[in-house]
MIDRENDO-359493 format. One record per residue (C-alpha): x, y, z; residue number from 1. Coordinates in steps of 0.1 Angstrom, whole numbers. Example, Ala and Ser with C-alpha at 12.3 -4.5 7.8 and 13.67 -1.06 7.14 Angstrom:
<site><X>123</X><Y>-45</Y><Z>78</Z><tipa>1</tipa></site>
<site><X>137</X><Y>-11</Y><Z>71</Z><tipa>2</tipa></site>
END
This chain:
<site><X>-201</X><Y>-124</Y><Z>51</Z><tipa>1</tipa></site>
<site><X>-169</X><Y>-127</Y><Z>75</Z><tipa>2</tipa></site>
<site><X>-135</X><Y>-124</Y><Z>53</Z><tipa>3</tipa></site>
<site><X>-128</X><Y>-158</Y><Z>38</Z><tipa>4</tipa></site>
<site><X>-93</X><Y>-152</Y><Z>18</Z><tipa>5</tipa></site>
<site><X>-68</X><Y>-124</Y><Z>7</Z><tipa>6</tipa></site>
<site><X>-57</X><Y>-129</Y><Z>-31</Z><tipa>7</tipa></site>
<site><X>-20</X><Y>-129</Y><Z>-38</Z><tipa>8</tipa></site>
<site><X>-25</X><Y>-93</Y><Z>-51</Z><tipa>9</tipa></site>
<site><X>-42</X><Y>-77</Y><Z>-30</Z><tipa>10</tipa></site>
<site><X>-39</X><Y>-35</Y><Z>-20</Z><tipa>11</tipa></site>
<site><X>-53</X><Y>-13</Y><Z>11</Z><tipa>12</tipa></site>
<site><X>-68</X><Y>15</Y><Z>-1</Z><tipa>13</tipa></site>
<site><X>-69</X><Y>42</Y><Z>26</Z><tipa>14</tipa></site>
<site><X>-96</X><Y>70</Y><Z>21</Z><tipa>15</tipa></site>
<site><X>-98</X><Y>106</Y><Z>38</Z><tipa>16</tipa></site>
<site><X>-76</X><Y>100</Y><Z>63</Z><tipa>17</tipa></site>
<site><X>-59</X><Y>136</Y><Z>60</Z><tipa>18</tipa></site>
<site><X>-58</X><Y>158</Y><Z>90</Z><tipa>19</tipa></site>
<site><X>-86</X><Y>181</Y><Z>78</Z><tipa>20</tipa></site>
<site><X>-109</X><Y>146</Y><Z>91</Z><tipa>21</tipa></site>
<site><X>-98</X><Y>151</Y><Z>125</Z><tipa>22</tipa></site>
<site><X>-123</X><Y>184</Y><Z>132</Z><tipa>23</tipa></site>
<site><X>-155</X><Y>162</Y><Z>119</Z><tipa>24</tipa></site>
<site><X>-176</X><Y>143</Y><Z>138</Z><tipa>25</tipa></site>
<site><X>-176</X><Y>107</Y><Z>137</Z><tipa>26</tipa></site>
<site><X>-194</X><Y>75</Y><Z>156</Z><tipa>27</tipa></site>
<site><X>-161</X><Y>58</Y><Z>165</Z><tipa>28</tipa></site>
<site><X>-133</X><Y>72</Y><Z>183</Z><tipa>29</tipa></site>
<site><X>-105</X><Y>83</Y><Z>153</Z><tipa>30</tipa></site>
<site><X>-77</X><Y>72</Y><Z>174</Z><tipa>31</tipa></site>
<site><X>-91</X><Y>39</Y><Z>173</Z><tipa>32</tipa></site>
<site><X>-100</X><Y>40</Y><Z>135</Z><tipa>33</tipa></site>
<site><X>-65</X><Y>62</Y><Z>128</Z><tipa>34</tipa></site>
<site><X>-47</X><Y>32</Y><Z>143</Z><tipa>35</tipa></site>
<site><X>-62</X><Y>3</Y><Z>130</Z><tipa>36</tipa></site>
<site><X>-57</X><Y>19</Y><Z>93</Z><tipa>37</tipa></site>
<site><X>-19</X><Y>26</Y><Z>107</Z><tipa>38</tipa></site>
<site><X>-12</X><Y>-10</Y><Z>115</Z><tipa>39</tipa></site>
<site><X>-34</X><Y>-24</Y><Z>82</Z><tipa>40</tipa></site>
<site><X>-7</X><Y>-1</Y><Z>64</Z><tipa>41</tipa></site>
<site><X>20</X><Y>-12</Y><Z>82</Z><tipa>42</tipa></site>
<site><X>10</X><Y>-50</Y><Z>73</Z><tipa>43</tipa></site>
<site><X>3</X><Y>-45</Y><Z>38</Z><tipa>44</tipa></site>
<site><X>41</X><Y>-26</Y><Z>36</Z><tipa>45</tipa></site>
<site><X>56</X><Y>-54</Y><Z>55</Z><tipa>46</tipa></site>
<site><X>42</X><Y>-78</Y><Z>27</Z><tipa>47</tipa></site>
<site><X>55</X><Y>-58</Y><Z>0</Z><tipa>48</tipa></site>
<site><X>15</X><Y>-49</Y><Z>-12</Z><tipa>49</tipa></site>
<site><X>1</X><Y>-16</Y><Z>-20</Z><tipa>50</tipa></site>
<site><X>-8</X><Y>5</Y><Z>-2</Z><tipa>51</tipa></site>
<site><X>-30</X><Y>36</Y><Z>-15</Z><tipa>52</tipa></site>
<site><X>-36</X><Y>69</Y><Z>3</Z><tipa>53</tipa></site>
<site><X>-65</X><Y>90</Y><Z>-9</Z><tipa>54</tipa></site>
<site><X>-70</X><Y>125</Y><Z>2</Z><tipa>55</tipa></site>
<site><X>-99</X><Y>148</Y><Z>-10</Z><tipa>56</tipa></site>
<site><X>-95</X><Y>184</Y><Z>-21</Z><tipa>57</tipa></site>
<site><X>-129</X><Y>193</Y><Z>-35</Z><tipa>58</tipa></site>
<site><X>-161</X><Y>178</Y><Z>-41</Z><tipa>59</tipa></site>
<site><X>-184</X><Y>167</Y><Z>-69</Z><tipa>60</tipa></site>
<site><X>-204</X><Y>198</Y><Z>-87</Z><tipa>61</tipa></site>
<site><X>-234</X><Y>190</Y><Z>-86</Z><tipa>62</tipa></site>
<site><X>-264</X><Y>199</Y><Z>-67</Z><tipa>63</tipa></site>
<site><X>-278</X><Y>181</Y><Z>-36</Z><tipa>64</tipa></site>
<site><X>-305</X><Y>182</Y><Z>-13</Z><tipa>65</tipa></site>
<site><X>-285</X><Y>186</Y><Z>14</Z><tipa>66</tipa></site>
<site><X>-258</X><Y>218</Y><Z>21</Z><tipa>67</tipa></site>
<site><X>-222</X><Y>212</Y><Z>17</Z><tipa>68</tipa></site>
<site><X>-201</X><Y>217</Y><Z>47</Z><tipa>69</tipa></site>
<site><X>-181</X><Y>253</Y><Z>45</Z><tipa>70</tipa></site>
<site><X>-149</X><Y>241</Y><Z>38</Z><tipa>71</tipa></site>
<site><X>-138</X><Y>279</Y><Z>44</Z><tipa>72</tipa></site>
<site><X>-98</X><Y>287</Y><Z>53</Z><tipa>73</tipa></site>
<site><X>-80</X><Y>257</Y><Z>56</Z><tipa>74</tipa></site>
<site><X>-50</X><Y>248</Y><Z>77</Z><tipa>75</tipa></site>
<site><X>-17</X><Y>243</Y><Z>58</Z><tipa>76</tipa></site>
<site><X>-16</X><Y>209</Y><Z>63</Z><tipa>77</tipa></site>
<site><X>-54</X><Y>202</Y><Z>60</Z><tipa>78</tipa></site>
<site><X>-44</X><Y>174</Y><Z>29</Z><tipa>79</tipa></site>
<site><X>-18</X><Y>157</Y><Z>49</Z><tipa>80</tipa></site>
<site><X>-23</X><Y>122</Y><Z>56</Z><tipa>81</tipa></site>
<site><X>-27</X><Y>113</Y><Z>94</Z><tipa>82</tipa></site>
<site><X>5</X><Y>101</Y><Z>110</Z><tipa>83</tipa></site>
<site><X>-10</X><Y>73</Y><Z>123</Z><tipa>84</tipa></site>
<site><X>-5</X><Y>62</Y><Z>85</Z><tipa>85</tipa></site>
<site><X>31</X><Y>59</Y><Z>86</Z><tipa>86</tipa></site>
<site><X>33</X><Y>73</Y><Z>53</Z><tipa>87</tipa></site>
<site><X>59</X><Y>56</Y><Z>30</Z><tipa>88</tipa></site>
<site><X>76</X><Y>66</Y><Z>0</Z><tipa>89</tipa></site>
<site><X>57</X><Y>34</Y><Z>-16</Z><tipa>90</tipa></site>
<site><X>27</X><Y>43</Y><Z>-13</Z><tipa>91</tipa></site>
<site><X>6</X><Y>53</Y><Z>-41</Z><tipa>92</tipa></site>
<site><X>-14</X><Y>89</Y><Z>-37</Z><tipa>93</tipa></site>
<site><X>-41</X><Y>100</Y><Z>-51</Z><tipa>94</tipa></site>
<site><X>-62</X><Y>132</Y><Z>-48</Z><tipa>95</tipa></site>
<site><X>-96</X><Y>132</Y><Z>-53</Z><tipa>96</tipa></site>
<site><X>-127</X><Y>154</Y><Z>-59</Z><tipa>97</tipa></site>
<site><X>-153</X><Y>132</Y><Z>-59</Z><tipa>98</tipa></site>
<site><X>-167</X><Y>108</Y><Z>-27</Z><tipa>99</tipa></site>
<site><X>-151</X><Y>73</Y><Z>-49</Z><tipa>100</tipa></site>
<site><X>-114</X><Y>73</Y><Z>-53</Z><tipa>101</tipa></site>
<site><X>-115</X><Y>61</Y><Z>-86</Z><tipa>102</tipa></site>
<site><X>-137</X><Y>86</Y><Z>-103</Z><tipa>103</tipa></site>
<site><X>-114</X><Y>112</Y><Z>-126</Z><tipa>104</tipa></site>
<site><X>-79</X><Y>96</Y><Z>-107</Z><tipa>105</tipa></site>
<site><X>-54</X><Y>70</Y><Z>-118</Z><tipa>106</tipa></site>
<site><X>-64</X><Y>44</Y><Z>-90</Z><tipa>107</tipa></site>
<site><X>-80</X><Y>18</Y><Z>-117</Z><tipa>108</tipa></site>
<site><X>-50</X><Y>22</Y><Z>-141</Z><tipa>109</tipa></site>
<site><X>-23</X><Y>21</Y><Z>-110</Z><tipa>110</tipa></site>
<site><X>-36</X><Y>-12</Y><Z>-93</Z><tipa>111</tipa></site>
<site><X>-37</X><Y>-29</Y><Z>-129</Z><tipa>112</tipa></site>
<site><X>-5</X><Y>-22</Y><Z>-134</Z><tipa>113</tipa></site>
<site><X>4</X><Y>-33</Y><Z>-99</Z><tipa>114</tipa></site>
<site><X>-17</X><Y>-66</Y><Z>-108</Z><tipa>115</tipa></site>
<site><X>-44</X><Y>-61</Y><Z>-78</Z><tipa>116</tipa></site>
<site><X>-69</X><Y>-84</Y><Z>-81</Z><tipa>117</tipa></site>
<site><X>-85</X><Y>-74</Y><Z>-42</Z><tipa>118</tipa></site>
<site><X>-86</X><Y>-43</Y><Z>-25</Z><tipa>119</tipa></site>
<site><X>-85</X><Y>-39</Y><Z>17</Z><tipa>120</tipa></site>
<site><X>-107</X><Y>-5</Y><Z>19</Z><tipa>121</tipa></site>
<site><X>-104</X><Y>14</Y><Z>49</Z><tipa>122</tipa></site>
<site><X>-109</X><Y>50</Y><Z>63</Z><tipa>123</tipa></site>
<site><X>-141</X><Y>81</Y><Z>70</Z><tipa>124</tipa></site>
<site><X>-170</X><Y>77</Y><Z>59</Z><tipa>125</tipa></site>
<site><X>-183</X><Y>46</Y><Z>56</Z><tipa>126</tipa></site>
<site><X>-210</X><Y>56</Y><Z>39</Z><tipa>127</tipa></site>
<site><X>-197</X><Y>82</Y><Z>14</Z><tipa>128</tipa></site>
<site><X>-159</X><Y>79</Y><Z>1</Z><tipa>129</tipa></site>
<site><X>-149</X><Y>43</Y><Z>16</Z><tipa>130</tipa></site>
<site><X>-186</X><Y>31</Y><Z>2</Z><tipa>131</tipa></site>
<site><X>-182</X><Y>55</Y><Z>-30</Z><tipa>132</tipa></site>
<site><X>-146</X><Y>34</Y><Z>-39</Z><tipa>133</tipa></site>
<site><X>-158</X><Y>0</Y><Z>-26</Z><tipa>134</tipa></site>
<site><X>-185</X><Y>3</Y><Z>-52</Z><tipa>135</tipa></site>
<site><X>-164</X><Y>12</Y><Z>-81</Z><tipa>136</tipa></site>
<site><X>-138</X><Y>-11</Y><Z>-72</Z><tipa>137</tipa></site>
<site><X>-165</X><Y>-41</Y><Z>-68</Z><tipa>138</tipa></site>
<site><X>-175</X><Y>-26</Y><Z>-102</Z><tipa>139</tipa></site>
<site><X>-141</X><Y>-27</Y><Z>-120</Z><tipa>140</tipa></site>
<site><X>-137</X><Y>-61</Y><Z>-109</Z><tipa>141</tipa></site>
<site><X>-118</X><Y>-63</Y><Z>-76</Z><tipa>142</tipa></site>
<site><X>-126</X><Y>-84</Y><Z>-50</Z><tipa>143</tipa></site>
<site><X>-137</X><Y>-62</Y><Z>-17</Z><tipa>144</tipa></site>
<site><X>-128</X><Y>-66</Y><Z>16</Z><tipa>145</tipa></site>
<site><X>-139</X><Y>-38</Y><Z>43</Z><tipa>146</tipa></site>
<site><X>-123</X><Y>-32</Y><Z>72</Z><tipa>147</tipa></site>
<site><X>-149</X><Y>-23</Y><Z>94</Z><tipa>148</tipa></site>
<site><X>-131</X><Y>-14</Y><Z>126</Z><tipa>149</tipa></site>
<site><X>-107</X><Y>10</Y><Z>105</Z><tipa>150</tipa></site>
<site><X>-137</X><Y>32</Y><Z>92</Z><tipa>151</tipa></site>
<site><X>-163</X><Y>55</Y><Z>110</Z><tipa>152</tipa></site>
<site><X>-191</X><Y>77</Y><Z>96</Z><tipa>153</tipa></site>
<site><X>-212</X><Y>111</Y><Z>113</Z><tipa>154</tipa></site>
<site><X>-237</X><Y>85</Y><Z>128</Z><tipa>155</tipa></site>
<site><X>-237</X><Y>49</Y><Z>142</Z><tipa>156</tipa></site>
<site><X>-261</X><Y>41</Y><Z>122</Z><tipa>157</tipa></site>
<site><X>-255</X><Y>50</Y><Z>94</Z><tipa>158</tipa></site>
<site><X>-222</X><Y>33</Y><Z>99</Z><tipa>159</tipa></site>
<site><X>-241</X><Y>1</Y><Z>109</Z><tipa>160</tipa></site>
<site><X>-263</X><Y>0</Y><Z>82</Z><tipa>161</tipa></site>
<site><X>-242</X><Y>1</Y><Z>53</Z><tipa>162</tipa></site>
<site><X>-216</X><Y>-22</Y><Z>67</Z><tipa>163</tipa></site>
<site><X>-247</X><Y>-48</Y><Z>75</Z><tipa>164</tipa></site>
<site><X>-267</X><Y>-41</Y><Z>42</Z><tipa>165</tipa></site>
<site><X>-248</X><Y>-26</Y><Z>14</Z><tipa>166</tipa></site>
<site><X>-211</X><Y>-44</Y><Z>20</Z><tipa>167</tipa></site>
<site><X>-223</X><Y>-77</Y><Z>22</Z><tipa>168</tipa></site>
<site><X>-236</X><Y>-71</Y><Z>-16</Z><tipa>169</tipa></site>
<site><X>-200</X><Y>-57</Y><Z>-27</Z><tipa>170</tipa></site>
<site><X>-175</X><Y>-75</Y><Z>-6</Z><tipa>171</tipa></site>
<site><X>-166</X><Y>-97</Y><Z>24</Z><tipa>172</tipa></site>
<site><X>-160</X><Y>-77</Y><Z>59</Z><tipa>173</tipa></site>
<site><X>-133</X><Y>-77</Y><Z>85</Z><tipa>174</tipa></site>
<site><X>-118</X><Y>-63</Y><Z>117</Z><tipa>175</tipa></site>
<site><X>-81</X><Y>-53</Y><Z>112</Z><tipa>176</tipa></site>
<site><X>-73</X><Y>-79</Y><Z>135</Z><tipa>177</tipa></site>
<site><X>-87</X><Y>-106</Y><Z>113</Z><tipa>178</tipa></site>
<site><X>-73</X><Y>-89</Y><Z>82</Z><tipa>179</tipa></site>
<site><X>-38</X><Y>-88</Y><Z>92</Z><tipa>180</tipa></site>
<site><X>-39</X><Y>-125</Y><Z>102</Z><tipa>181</tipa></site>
<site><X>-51</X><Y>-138</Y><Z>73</Z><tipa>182</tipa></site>
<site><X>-23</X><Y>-118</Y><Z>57</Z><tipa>183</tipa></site>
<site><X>3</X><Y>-135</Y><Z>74</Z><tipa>184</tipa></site>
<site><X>-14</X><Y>-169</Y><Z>66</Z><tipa>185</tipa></site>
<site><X>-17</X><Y>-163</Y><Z>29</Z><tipa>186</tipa></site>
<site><X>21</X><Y>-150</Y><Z>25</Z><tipa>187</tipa></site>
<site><X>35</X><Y>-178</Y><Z>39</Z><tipa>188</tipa></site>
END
């Protein structure tokens, strides 16, 4: 399903875009992906909406079939947003250790406050944190929108897939393109 309407309260929700992303391989150019979250920020700013930015600093205990990455020495600034993101002192932060965003955070508790009612989710990979927090917000109660030209994931298909099988079942899909305008139309 193509993106029908953007609710009056409605946030972009930014996942893993930190600079530690830019060493791991992805399907879609970054710069591409890196901008298109950029302008959806700028946007949602330029509306007075939230805007989230979620950056990971562990992972989830457990065991899995497949190995971890070595997350080994990490640059300084490893956790710092992209500046493509035009980070503002409005936006919301949050730090997780998990794929989802909203699992052991503040996310859920922060966008009720805010009144959200929709969330714009964005950012690497599709298929683990930007799925992970489209679930749980889709979950929660949000409505879902996915922008799919501001995402990537380690293969194009798997990329493909979920956006063609498992967001359909969660949420509506856009381009940035089609995101932003529909913003403008439904804040006027």
């Amino acid at each position: 399903m193509t993106i029908s309407t953007l609710d009056q309260k409605t946030a972009l929700i930014v996942v893993d875009l930190q600079n530690a992303i830019r060493a791991y391989p992805v399907a879609h150019p970054t710069a591409e992906v890196f901008a298109n979250a950029g302008a959806l920020a700028d946007a949602f700013r330029a509306h007075g909406l939230p805007v989230v930015l979620v950056n990971v600093a562990g992972g989830a205990p457990g065991r899995t079939e497949t190995q971890r990455r070595a997350t080994g020495e990490r640059p300084a600034d490893a956790m710092e947003f992209v500046a493509e993101l035009h980070r503002a002192v409005s936006d919301h932060v949050v730090t997780k250790n998990t794929w989802g965003a909203f699992t052991g955070t503040d996310l859920d508790a922060y966008l009720k406050a805010e009144g959200v009612t929709q969330v714009v989710v964005a950012g690497i990979a599709t298929s683990a944190g930007v799925e992970s927090t489209a679930r749980h917000a889709h979950e929660n109660g949000y409505n879902v929108t996915l922008a799919t030209d501001a995402m990537s994931d380690g293969k194009a298909e798997v990329h493909d897939f979920v956006v063609s099988n498992v967001f359909p079942r969660i949420g509506e899909s856009g381009t940035t393109a089609e995101i932003i305008a529909l913003l403008a139309a439904t804040r006027v």
